[in-house]
Phi, psi and omega in degrees: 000133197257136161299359136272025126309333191272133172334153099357330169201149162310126178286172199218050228272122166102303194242065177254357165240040182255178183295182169272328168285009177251315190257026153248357173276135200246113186273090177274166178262280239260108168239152192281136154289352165245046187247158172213120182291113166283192199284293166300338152272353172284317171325298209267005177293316217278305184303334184289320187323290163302339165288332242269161183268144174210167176325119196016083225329055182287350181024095193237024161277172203211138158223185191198139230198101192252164110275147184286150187076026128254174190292319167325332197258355175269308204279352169282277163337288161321004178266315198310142175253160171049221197282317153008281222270345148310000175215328195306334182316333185248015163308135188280318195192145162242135195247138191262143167249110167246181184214174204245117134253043120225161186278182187291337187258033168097018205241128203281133197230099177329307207260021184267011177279292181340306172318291186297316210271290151333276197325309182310303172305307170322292188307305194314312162324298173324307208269343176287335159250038141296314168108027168250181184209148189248119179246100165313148178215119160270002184273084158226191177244136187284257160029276195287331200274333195289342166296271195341305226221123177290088138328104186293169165274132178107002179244122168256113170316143207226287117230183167254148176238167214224128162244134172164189213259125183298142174237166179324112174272024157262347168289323193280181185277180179304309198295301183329276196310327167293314177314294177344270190317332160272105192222081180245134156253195192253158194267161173312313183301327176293347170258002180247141198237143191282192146249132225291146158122317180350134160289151177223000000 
């Protein structure tokens, strides 16, 4: 099959009856390079992030906010590893997402990836109805980020999310750009767990 053959967007086969800003969301590769985030929508991405619900509102995520072309956004990038850093570069901004998993006075907080993660979801939401699209990476140097950025003790750096405007899947390579395109889930029955003994 020739890459012009292959669709334009992931298909979203099984979910015509979720919202749409949930079954068009697309974690891409392909960011437009000349899209540029302004300030306020990068605000309310951050605000949906914060509305999002946690464990007795312990709220323990944390962020850090590049828009590309500033020095925050050479020293966020330069934490990335391996293939990250082939497409993430035309992405409008990256956000490092961390978490709080114990409190200052040393108590272990069970939900907050759970938490972190919600927070995370909000945003990917926001920015779909924006008309943007968002991509997570856990392939960074943890390290390197915890030097760059006063990290508190009890706080993990978590992942980077890659913001910006969908761009050309003819800019990417072959393999990349077929991976765009595999976007399947496991059906419900393979995700719901019975109860043991239950018939099924």
């Amino acid at each position: 099959m020739t890459t012009t053959s292959l669709p334009d967007t992931a298909p979203t086969t099984g979910a015509q009856d979720v919202h749409p800003l949930l079954s068009e969301r697309w974690s891409t590769r392909a960011f437009d390079p000349g899209h540029v985030l302004d300030g306020e929508t990068a605000g309310r991405l951050l605000e949906a992030a914060r509305w999002s619900p946690s464990a007795s509102n312990t709220q323990p995520w944390r962020f850090a906010l590049a828009l590309r072309g500033t020095p925050e956004h050479e020293v966020l990038f330069g934490t990335l590893m391996g293939f990250n850093t082939a497409w993430a570069a035309n992405a409008s901004a990256l956000v490092l997402v961390a978490v709080e998993r114990t409190t200052p006075e040393g108590k272990g907080l069970r939900w907050a990836d759970l938490d972190a993660g919600q927070a995370v979801a909000h945003l990917t939401v926001q920015a779909a109805a924006e008309g943007l699209v968002v991509h997570a990476m856990g392939g960074f140097e943890v390290d390197a980020v915890r030097e760059a950025y006063e990290v508190p003790e009890g706080v993990e750096p978590l992942v980077v999310v890659a913001v910006g405007r969908q761009g050309d899947l003819a800019t990417l390579d072959e393999t990349s750009r077929r991976r765009e395109l595999e976007r399947s889930r496991r059906p419900l029955s393979e995700l719901v767990l019975p109860l043991r003994g239950a018939a099924r």
